[in-house]
C-alpha positions in Angstrom: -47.5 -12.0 -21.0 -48.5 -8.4 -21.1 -45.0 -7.3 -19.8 -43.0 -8.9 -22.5 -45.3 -7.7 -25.4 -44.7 -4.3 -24.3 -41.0 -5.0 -23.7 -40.5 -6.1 -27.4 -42.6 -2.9 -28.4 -40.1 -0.6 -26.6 -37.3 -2.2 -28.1 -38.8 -1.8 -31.3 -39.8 1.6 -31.1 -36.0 2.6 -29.9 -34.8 0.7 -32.7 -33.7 3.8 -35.8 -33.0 3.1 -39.6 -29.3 2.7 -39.4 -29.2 0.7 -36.6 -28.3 3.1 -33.8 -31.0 3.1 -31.0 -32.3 6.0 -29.1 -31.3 7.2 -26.1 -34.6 7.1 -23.2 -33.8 10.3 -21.3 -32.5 12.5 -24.4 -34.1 11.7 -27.7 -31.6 14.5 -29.3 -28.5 12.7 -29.1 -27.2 9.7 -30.4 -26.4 6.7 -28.9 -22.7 6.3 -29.4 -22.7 3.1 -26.7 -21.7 0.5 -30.0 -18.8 2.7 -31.3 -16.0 0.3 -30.5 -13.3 2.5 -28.8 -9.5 1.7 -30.0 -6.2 2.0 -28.0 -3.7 4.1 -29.5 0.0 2.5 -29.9 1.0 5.6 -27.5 -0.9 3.9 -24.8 -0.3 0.6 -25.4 3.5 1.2 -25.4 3.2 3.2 -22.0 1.0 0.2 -20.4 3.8 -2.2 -21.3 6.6 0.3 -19.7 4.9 1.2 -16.5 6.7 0.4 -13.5 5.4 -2.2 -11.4 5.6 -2.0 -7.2 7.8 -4.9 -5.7 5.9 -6.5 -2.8 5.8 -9.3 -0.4 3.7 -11.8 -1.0 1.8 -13.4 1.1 3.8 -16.4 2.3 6.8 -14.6 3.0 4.5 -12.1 4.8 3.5 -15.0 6.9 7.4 -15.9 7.3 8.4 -12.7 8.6 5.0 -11.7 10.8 5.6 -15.0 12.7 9.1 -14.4 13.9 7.6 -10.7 14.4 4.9 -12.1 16.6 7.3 -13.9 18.7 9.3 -10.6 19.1 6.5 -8.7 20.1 5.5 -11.1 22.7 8.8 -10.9 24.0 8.7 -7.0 24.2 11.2 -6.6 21.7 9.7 -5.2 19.2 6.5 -2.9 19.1 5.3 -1.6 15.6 6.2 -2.2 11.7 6.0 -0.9 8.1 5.7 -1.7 4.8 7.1 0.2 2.1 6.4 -0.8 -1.1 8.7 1.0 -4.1 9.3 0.2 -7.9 12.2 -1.3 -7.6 12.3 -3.4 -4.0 9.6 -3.9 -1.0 11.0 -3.3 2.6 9.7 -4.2 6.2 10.5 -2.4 8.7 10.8 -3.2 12.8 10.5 -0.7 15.5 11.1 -0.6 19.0 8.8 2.6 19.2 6.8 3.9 16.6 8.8 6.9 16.7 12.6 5.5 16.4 14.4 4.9 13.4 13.8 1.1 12.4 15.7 -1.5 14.1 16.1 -3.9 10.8 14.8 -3.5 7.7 14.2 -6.7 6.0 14.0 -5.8 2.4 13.1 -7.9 -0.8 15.1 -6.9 -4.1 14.2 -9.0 -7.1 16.5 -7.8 -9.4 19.2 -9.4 -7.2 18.0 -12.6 -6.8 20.6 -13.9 -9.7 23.6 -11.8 -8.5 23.6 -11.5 -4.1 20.5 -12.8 -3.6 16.9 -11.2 -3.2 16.6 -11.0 0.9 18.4 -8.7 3.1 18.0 -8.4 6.6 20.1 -4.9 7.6 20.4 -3.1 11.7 20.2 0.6 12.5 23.4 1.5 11.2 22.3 0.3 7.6 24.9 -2.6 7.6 23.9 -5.6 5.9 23.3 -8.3 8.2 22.2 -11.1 6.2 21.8 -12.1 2.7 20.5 -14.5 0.4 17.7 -16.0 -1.5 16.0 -17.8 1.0 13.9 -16.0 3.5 13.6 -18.5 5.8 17.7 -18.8 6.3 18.2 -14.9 5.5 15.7 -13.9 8.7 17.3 -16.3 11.4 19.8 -13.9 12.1 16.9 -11.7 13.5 15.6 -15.2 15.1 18.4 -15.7 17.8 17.3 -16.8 21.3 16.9 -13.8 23.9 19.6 -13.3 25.9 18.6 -13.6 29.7 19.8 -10.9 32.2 20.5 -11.9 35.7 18.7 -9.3 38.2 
């Protein structure tokens, strides 16, 4: 009981005429904490015309890590990377982490409408596959392994 007497006594003693209360640790300054704080039309405008950064989400992630997995297991493939940009998102495949990328598979979503927003492309930077579903776009990277006769 004690501790909330003394708590309504603090608040009452921080408590000024115009209905600003004090600050504890500096009793010289104001406390400016109720202001409310508005947003230019400047800022708002550049909010609405930021770019945004394309990504995968996570179920085509899960798409394209499983046929990734299998590739890996199979010594294929050894290392990836994900770049995502403004205007499309792109995984890469490596046989070495030092090589250029085997394919790229790379998702652009201003061309889902027009070509399709998948594109699965080889080392040369020809398009191998395209189209606007991810499951059909990355079977061409999905072929059976060819086995060699020793």
């Amino acid at each position: 009981m004690a501790d909330d007497q003394d708590l309504k006594n603090l608040n009452q003693s921080n408590v000024l005429s115009f209905g600003d209360t004090k600050n504890p640790d500096d009793t010289d300054r104001p406390d400016y904490s109720n202001i409310p704080i508005t947003v230019s039309s400047t800022a708002k405008r550049m909010s609405r015309t930021a770019p945004e950064i394309v990504s995968f989400h996570r179920t085509e992630l899960d798409i394209i890590l499983n046929v990734y997995s299998f590739k890996v297991a199979a010594g294929e493939w050894r290392d990836y990377a994900i770049d995502m940009l403004k205007d499309k998102a792109i995984f890469s495949i490596y046989k070495n982490s030092r090589d250029v990328p085997l394919h790229c598979i790379e998702k652009h979503p201003k061309l889902a409408r027009k070509q399709g927003e998948y594109t699965v492309t080889g080392t040369d930077g020809r398009i191998l596959k395209r189209g606007t579903d991810l499951v059909t776009v990355i079977k061409v990277l999905d072929k059976q392994t060819k086995l060699k006769a020793v």
